[in-house]
mmCIF file of the N, C-alpha and C atoms, coordinates in Angstrom:
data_MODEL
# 
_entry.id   MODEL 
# 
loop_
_atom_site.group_PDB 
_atom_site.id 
_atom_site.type_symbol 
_atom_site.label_atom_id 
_atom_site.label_alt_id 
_atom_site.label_comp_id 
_atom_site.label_asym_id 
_atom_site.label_entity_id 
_atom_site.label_seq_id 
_atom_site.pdbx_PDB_ins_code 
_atom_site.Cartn_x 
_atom_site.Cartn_y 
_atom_site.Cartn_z 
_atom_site.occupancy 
_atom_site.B_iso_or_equiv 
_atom_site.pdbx_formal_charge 
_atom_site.auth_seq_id 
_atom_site.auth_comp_id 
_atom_site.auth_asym_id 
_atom_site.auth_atom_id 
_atom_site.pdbx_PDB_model_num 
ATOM 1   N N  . UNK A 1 1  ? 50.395 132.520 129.938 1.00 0.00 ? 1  UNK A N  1 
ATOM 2   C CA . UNK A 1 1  ? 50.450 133.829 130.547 1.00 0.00 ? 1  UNK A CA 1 
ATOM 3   C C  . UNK A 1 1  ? 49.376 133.985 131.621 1.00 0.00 ? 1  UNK A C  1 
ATOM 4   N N  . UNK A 1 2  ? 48.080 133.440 131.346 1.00 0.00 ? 2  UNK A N  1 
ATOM 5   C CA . UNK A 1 2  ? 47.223 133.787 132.314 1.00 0.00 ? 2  UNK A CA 1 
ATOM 6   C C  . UNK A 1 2  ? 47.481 132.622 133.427 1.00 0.00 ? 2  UNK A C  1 
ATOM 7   N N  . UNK A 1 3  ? 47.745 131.674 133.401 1.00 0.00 ? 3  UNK A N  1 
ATOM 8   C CA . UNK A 1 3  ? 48.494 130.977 134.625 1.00 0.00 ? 3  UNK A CA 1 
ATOM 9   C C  . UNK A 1 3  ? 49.302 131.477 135.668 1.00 0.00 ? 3  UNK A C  1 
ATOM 10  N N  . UNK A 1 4  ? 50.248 132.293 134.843 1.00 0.00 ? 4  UNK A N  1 
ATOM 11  C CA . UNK A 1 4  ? 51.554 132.690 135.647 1.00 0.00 ? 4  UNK A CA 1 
ATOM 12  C C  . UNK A 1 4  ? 50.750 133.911 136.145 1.00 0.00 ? 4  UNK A C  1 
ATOM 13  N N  . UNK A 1 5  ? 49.776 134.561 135.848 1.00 0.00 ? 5  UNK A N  1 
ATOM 14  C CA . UNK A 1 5  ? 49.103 135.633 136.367 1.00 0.00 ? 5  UNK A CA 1 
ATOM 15  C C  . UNK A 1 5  ? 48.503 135.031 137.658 1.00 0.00 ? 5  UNK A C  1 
ATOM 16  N N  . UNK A 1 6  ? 47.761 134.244 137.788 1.00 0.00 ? 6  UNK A N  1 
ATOM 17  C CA . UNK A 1 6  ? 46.919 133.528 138.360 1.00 0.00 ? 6  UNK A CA 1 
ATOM 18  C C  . UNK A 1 6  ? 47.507 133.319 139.477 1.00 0.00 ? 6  UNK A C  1 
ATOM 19  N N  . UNK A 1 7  ? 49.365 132.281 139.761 1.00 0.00 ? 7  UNK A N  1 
ATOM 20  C CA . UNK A 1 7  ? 49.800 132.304 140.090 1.00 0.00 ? 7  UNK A CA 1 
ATOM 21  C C  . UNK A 1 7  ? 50.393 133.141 141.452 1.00 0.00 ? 7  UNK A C  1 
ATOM 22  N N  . UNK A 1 8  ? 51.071 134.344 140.568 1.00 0.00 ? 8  UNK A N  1 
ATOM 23  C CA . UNK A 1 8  ? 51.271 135.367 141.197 1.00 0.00 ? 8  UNK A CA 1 
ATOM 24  C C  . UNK A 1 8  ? 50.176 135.957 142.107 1.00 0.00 ? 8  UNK A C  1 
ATOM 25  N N  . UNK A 1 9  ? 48.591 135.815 141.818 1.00 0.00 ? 9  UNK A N  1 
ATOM 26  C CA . UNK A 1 9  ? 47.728 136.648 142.467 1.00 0.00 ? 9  UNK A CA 1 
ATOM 27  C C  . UNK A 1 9  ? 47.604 135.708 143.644 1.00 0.00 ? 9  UNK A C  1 
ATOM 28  N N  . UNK A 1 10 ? 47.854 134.504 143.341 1.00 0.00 ? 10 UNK A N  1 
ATOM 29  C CA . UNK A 1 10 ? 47.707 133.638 144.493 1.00 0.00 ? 10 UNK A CA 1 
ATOM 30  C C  . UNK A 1 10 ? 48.696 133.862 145.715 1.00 0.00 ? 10 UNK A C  1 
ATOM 31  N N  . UNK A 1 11 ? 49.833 134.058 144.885 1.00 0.00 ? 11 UNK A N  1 
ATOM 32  C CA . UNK A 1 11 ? 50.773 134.648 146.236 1.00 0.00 ? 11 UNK A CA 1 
ATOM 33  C C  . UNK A 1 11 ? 51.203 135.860 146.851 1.00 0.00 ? 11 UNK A C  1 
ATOM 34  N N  . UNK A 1 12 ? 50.246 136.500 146.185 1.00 0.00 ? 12 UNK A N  1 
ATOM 35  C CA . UNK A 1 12 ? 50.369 138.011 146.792 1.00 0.00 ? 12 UNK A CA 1 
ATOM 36  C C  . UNK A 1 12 ? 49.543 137.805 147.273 1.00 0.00 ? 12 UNK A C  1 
ATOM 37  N N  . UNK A 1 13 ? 48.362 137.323 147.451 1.00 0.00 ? 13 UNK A N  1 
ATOM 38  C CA . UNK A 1 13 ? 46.883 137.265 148.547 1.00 0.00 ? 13 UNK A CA 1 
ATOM 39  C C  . UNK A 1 13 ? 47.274 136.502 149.348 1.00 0.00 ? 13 UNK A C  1 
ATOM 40  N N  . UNK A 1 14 ? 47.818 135.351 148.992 1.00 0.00 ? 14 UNK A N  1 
ATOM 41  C CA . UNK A 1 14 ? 48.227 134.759 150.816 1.00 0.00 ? 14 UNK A CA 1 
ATOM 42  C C  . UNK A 1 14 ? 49.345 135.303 151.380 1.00 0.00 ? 14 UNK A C  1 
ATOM 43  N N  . UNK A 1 15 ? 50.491 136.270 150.608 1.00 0.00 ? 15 UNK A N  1 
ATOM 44  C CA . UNK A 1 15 ? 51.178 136.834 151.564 1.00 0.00 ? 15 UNK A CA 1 
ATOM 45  C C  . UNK A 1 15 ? 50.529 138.243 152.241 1.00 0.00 ? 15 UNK A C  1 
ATOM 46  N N  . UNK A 1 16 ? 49.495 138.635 151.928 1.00 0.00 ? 16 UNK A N  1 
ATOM 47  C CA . UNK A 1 16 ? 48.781 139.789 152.466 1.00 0.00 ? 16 UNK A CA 1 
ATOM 48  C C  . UNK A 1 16 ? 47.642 139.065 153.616 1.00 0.00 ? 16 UNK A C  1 
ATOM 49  N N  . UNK A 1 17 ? 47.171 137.804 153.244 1.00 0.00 ? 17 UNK A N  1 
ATOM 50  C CA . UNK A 1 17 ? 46.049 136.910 154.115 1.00 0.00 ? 17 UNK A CA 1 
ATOM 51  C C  . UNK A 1 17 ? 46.771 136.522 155.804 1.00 0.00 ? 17 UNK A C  1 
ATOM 52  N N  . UNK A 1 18 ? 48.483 136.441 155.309 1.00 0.00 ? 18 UNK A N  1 
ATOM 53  C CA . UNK A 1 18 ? 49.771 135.953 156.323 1.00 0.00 ? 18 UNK A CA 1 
ATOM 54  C C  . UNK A 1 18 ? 49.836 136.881 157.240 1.00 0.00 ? 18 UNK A C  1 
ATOM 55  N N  . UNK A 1 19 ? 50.072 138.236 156.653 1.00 0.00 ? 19 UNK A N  1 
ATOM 56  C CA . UNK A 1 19 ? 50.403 139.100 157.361 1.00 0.00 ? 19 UNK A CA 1 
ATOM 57  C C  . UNK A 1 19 ? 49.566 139.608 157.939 1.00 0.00 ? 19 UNK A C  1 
ATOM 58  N N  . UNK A 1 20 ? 48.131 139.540 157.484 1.00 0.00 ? 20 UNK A N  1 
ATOM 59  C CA . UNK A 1 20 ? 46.911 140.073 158.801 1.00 0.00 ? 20 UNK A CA 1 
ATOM 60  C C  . UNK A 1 20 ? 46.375 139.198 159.640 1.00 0.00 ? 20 UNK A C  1 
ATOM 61  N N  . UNK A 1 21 ? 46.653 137.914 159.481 1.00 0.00 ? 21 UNK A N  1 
ATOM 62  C CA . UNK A 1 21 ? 46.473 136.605 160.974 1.00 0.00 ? 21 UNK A CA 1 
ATOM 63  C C  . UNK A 1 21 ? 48.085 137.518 161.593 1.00 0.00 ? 21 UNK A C  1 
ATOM 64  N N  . UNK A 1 22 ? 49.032 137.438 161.422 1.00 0.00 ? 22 UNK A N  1 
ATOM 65  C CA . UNK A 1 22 ? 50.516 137.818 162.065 1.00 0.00 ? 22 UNK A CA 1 
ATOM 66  C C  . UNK A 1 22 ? 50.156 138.797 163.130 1.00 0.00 ? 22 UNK A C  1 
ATOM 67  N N  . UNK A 1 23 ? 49.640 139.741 162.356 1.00 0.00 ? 23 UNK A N  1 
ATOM 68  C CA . UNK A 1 23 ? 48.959 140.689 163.412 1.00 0.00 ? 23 UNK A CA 1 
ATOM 69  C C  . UNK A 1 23 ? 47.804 140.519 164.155 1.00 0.00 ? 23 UNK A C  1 
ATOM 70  N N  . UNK A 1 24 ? 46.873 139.553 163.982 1.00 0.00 ? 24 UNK A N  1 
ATOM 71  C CA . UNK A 1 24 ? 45.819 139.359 164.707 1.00 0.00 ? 24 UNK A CA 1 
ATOM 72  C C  . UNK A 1 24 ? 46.334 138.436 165.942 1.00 0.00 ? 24 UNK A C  1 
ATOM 73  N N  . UNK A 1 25 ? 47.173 137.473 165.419 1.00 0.00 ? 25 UNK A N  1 
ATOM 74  C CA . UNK A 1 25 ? 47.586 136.645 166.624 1.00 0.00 ? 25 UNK A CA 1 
ATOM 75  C C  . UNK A 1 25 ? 48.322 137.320 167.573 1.00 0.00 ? 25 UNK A C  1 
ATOM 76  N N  . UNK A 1 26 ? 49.259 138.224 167.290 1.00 0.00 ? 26 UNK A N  1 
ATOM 77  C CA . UNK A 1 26 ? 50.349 138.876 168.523 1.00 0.00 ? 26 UNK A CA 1 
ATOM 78  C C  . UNK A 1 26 ? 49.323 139.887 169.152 1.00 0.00 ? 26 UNK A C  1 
ATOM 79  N N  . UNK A 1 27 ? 47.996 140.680 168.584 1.00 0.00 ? 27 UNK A N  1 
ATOM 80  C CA . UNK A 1 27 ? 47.312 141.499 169.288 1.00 0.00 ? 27 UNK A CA 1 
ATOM 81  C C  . UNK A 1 27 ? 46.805 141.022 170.101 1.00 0.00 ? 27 UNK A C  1 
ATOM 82  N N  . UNK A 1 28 ? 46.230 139.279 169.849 1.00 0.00 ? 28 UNK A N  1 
ATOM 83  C CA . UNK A 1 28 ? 45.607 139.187 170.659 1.00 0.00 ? 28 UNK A CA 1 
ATOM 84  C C  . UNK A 1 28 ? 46.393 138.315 171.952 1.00 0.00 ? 28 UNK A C  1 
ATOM 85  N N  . UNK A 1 29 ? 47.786 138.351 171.808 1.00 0.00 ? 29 UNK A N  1 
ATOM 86  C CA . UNK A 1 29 ? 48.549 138.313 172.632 1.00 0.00 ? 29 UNK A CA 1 
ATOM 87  C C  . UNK A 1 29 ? 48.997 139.554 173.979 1.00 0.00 ? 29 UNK A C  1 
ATOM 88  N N  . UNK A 1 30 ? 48.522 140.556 172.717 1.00 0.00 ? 30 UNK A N  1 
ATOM 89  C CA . UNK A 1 30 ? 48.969 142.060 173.837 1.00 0.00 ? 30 UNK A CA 1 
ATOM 90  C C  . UNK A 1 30 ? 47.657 141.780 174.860 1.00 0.00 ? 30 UNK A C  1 
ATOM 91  N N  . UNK A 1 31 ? 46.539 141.640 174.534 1.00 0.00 ? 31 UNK A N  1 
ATOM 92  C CA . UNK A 1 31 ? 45.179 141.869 175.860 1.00 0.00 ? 31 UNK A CA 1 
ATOM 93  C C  . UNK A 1 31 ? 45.638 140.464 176.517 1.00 0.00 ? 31 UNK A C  1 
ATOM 94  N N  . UNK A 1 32 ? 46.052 139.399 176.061 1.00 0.00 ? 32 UNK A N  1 
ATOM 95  C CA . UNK A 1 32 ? 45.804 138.741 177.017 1.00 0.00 ? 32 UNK A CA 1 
ATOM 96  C C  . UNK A 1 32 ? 47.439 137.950 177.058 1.00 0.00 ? 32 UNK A C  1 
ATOM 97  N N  . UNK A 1 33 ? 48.418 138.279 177.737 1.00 0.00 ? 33 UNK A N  1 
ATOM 98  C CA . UNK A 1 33 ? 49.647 137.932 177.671 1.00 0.00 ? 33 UNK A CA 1 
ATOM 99  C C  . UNK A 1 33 ? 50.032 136.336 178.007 1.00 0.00 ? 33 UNK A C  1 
ATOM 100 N N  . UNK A 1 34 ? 50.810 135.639 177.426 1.00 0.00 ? 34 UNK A N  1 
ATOM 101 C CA . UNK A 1 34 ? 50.685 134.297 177.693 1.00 0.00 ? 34 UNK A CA 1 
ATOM 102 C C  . UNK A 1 34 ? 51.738 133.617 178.483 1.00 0.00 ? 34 UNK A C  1 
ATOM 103 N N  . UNK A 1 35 ? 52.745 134.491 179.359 1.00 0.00 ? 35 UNK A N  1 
ATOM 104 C CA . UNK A 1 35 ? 53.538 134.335 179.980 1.00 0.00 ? 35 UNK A CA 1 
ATOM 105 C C  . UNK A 1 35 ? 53.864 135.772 181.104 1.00 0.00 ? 35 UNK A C  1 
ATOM 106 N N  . UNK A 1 36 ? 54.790 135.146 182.091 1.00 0.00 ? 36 UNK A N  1 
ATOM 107 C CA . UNK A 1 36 ? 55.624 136.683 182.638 1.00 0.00 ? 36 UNK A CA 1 
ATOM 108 C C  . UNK A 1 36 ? 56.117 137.842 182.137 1.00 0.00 ? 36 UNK A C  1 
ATOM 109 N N  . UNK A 1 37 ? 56.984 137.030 180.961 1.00 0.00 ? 37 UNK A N  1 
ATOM 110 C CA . UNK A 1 37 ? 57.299 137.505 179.877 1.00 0.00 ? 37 UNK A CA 1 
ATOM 111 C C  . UNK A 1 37 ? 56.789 139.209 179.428 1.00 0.00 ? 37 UNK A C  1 
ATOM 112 N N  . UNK A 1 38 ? 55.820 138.665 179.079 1.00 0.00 ? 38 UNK A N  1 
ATOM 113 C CA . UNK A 1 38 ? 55.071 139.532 178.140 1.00 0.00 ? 38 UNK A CA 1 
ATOM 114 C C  . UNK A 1 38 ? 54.142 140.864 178.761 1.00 0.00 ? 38 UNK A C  1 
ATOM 115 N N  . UNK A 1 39 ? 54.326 140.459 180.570 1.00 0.00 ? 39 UNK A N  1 
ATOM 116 C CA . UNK A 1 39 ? 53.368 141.383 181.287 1.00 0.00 ? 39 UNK A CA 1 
ATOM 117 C C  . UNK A 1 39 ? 53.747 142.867 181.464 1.00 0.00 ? 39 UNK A C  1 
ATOM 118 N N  . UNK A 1 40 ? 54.806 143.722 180.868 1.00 0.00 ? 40 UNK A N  1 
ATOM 119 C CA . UNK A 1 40 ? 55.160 144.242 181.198 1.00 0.00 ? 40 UNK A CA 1 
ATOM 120 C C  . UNK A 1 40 ? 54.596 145.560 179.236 1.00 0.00 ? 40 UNK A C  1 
ATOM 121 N N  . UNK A 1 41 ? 53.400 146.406 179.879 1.00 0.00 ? 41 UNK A N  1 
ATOM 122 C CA . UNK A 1 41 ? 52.876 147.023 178.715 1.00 0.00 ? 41 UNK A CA 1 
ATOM 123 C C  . UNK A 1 41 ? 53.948 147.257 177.663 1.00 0.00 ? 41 UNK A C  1 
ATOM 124 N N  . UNK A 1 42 ? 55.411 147.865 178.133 1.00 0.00 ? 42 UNK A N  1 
ATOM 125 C CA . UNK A 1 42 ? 56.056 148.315 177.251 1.00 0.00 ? 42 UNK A CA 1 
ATOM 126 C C  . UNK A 1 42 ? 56.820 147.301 176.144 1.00 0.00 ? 42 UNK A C  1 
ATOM 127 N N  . UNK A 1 43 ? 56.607 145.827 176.966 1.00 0.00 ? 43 UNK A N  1 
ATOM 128 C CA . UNK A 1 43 ? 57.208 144.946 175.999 1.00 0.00 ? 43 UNK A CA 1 
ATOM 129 C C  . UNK A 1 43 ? 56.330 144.646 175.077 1.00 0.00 ? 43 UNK A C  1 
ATOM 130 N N  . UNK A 1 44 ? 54.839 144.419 175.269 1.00 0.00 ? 44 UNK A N  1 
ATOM 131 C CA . UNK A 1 44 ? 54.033 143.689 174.305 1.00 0.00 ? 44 UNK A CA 1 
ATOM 132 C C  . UNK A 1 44 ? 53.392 144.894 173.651 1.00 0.00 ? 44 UNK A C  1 
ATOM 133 N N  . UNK A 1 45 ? 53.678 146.411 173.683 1.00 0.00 ? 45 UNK A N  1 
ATOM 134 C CA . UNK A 1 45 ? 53.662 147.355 172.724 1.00 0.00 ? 45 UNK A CA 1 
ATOM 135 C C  . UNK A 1 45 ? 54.611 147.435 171.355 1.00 0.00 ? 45 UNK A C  1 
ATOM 136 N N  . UNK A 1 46 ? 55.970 147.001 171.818 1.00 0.00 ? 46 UNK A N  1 
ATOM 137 C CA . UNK A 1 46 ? 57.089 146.994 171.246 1.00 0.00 ? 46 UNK A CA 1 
ATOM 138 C C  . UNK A 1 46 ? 57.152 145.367 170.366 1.00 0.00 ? 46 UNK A C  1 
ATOM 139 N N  . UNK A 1 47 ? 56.595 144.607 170.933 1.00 0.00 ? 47 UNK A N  1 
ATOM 140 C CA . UNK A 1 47 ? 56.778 143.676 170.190 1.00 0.00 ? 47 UNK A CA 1 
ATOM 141 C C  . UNK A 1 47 ? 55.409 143.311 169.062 1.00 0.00 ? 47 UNK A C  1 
ATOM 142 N N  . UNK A 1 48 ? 53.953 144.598 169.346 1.00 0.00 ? 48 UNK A N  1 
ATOM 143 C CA . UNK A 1 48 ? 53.163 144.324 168.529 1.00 0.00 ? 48 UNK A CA 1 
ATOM 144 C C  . UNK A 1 48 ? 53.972 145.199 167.767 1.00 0.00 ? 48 UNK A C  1 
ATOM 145 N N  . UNK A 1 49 ? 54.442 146.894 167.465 1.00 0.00 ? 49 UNK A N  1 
ATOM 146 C CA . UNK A 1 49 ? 54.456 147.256 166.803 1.00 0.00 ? 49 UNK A CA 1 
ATOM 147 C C  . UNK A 1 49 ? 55.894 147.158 165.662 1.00 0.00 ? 49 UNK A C  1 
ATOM 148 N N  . UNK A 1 50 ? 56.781 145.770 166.265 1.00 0.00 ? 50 UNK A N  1 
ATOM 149 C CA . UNK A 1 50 ? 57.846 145.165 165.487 1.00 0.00 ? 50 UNK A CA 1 
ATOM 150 C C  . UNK A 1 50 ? 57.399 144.500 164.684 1.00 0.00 ? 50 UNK A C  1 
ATOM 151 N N  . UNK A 1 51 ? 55.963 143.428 164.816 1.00 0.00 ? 51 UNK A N  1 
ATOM 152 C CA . UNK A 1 51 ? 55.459 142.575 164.173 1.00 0.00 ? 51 UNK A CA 1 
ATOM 153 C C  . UNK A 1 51 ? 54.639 143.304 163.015 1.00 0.00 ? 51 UNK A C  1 
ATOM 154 N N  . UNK A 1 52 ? 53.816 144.717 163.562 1.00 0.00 ? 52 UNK A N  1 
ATOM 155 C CA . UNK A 1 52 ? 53.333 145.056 162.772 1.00 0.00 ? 52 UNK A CA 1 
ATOM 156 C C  . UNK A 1 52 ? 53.886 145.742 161.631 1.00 0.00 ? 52 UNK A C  1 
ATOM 157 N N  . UNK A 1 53 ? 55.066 146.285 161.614 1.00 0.00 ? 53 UNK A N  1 
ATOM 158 C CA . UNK A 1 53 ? 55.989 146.483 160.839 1.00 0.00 ? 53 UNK A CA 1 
ATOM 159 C C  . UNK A 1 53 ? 56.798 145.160 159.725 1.00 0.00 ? 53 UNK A C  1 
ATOM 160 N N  . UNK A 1 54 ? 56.894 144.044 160.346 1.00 0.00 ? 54 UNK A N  1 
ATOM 161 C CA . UNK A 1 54 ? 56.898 143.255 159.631 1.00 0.00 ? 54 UNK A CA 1 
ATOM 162 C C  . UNK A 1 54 ? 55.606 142.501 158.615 1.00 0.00 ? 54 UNK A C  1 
ATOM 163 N N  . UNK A 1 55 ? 54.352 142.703 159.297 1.00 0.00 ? 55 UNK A N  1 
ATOM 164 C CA . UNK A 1 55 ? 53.594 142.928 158.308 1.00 0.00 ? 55 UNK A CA 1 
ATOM 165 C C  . UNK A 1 55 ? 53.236 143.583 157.611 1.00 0.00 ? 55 UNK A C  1 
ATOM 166 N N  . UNK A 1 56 ? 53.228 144.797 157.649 1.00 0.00 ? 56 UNK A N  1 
ATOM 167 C CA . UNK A 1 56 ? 53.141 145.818 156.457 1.00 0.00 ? 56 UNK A CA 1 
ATOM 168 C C  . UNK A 1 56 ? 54.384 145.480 155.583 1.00 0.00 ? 56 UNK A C  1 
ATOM 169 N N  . UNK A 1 57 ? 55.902 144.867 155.848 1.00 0.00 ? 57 UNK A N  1 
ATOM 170 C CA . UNK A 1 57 ? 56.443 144.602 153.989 1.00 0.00 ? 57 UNK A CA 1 
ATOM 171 C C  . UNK A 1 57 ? 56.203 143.857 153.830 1.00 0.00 ? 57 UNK A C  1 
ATOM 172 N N  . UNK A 1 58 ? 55.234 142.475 154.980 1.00 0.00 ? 58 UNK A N  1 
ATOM 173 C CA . UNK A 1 58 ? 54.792 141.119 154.271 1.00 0.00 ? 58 UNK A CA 1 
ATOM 174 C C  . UNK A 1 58 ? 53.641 141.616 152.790 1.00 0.00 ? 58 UNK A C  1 
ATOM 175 N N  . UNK A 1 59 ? 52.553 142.440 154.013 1.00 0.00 ? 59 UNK A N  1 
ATOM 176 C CA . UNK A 1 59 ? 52.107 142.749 152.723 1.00 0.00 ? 59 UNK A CA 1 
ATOM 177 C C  . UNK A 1 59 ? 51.914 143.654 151.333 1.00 0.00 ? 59 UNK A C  1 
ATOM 178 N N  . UNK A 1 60 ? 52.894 144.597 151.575 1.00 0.00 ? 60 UNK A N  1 
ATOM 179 C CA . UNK A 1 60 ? 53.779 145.209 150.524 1.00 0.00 ? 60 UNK A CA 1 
ATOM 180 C C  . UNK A 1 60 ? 54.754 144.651 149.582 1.00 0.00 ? 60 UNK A C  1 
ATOM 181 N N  . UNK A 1 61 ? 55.100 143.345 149.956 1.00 0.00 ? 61 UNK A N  1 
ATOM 182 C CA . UNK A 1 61 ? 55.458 142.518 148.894 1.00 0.00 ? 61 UNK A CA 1 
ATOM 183 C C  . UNK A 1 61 ? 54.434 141.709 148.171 1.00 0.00 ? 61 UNK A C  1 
ATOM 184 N N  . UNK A 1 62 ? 53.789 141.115 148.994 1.00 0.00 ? 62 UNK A N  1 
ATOM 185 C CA . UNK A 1 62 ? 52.088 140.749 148.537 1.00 0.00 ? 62 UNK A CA 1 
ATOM 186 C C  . UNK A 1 62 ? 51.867 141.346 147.264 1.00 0.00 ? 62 UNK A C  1 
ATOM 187 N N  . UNK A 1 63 ? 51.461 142.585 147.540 1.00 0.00 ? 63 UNK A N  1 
ATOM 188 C CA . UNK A 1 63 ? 50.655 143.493 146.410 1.00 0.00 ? 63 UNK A CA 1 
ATOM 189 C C  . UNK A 1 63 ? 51.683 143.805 145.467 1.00 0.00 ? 63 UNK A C  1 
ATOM 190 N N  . UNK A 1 64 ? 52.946 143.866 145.439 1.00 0.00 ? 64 UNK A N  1 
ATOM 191 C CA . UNK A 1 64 ? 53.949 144.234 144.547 1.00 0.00 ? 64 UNK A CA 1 
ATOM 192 C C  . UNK A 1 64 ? 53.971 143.006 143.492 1.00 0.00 ? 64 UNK A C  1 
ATOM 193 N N  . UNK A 1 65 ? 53.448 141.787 143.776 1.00 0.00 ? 65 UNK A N  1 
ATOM 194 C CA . UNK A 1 65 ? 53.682 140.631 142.938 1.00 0.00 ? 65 UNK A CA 1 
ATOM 195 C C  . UNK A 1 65 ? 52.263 140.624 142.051 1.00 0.00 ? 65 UNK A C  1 
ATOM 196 N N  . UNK A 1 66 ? 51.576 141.917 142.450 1.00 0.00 ? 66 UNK A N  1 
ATOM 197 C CA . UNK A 1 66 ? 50.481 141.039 141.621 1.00 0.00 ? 66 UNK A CA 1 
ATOM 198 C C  . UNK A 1 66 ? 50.802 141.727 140.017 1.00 0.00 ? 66 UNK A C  1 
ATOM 199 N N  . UNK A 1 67 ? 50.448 140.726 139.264 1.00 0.00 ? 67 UNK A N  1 
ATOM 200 C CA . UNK A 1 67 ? 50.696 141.729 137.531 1.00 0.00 ? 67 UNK A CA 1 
ATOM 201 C C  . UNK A 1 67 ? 50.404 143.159 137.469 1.00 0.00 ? 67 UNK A C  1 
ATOM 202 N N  . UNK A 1 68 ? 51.256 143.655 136.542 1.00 0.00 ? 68 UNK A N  1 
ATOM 203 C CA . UNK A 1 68 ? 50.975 145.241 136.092 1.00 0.00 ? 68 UNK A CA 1 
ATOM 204 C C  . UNK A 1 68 ? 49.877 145.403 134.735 1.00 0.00 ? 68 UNK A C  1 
ATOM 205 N N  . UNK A 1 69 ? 48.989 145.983 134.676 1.00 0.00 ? 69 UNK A N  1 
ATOM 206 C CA . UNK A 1 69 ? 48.252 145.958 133.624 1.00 0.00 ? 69 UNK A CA 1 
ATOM 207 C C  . UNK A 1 69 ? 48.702 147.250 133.311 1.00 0.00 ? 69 UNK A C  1 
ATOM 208 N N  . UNK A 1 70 ? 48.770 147.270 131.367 1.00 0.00 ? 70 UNK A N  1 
ATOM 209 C CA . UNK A 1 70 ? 49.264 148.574 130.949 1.00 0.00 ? 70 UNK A CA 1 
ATOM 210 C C  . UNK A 1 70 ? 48.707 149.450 131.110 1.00 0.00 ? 70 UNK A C  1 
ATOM 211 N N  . UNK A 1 71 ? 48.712 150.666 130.878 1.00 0.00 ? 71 UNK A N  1 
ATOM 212 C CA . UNK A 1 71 ? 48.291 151.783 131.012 1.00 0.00 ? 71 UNK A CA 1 
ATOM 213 C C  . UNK A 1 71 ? 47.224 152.153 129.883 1.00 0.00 ? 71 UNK A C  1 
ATOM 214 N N  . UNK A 1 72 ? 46.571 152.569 129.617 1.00 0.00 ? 72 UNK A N  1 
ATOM 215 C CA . UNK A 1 72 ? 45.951 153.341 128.110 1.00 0.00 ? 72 UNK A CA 1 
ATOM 216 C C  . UNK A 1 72 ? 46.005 154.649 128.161 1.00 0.00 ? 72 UNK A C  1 
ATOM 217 N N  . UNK A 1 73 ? 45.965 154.987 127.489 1.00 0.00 ? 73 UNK A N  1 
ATOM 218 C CA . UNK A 1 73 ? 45.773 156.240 126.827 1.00 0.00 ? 73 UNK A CA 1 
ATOM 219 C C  . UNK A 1 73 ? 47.375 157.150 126.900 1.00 0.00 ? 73 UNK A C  1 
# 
């Protein structure tokens, strides 16, 4: 049991560790754009705040995996 706990905490922290590089890398794509592509404010607004949306359920699944401890009282 405490394995499979262990487990689980392991992969809810690297899917929460995933999702805040995810967002660090595309931000630091918005200041400094790495193509034509990307020069245009409204695209690399739209495409941080798609990513950042995909990290928040990266890491909302994260934290959903970690064990439930019962309640008392």
């Amino acid at each position: 049991m405490a394995s499979e706990e262990w487990v689980l905490r392991f992969i809810g922290y690297s899917l929460i560790a995933a999702a805040l590089a995810l967002v660090v890398v595309y931000l630091s794509m918005v200041f400094e754009p790495p193509s034509e592509v990307w020069r245009p404010l409204q695209t690399r607004l739209l495409i941080l705040a798609s990513v950042t949306g995909m990290a928040i359920l990266i890491a909302w699944l994260g934290a959903n995996l970690f064990p439930r401890r019962p309640r008392r009282g």
